[in-house]
C-alpha positions as CSV (number, residue, x, y, z in Angstrom):
1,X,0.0,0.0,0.0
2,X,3.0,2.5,0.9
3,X,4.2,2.1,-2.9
4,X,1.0,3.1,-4.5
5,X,0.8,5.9,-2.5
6,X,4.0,7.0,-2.5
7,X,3.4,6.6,-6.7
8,X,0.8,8.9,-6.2
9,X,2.4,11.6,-4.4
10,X,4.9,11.5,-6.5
11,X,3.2,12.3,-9.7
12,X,1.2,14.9,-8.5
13,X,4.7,16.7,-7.0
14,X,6.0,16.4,-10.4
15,X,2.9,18.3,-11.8
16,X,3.1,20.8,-9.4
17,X,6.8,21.8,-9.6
18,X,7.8,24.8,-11.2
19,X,8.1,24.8,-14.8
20,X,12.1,25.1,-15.9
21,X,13.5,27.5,-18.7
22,X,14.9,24.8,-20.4
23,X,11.1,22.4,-20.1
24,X,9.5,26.0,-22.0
25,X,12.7,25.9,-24.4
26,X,12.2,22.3,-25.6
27,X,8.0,22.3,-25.7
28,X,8.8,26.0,-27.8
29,X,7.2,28.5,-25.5
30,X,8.0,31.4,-24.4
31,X,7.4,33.5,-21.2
32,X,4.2,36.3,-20.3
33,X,5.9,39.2,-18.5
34,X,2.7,41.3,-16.3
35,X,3.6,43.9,-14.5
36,X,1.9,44.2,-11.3
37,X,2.0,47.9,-11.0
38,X,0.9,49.5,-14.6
39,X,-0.3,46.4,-15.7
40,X,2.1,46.5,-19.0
41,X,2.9,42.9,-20.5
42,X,4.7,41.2,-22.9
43,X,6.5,37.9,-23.9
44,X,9.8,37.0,-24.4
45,X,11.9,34.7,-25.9
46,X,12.6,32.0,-24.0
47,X,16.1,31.3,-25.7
48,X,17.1,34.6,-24.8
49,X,16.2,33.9,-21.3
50,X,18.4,30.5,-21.1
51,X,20.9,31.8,-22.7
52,X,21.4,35.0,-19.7
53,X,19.7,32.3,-16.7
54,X,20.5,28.7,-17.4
55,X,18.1,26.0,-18.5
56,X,17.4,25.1,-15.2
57,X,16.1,28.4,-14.1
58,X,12.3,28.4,-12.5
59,X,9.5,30.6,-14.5
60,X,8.5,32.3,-11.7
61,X,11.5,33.8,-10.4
62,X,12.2,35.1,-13.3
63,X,9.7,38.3,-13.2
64,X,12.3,39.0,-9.8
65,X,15.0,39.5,-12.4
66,X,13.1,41.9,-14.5
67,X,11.8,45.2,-14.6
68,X,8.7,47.0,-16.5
69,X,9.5,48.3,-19.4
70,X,6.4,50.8,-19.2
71,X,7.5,52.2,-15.4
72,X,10.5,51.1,-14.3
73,X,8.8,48.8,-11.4
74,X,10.5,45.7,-10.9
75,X,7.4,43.7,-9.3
76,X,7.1,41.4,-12.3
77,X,5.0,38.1,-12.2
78,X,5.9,35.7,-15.0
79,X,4.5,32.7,-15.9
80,X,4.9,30.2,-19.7
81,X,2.5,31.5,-22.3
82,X,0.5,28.6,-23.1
83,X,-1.0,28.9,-26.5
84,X,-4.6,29.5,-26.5
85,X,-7.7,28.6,-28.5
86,X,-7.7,32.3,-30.3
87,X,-10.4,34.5,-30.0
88,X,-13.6,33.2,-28.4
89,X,-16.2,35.2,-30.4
90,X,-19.5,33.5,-29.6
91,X,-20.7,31.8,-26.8
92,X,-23.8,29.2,-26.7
């Protein structure tokens, strides 16, 4: 019984570890920058990122490494920019 759950917890560590700079690089995206206090965003490139960090470098420290382009703040969240489904025009 210890095995399975052990298994279990496990896997669902794994899912919820921070995402790497060099797990983004390989599955091709790239980072969301938000600012937190002008609300400015944008994404970078995640090679540029591994290249200045390291591969092994954790998402969300990153925004602590970074500052707004808009006003200067350095209170950046950042987080992998997922691709999304596009435009969601109607809803039924």
């Amino acid at each position: 019984m210890a095995a399975i759950k052990r298994g279990l917890l496990d896997g669902e560590e794994r899912r919820l570890r921070a995402s790497k700079l060099g797990d983004l690089a390989r599955a091709g995206v790239q980072v969301f920058c938000w600012c937190n206090r002008c609300s400015h965003n944008a994404v970078v490139e995640t090679a540029r990122l591994v290249a200045e960090l390291g591969p092994g470098y954790p998402v969300p420290e990153v925004g602590a490494r970074m500052r707004c382009s808009g006003c200067g703040s350095k209170d950046v969240a950042t987080r992998p920019h997922w691709p999304g489904l596009g435009q969601v025009t109607r809803h039924t």
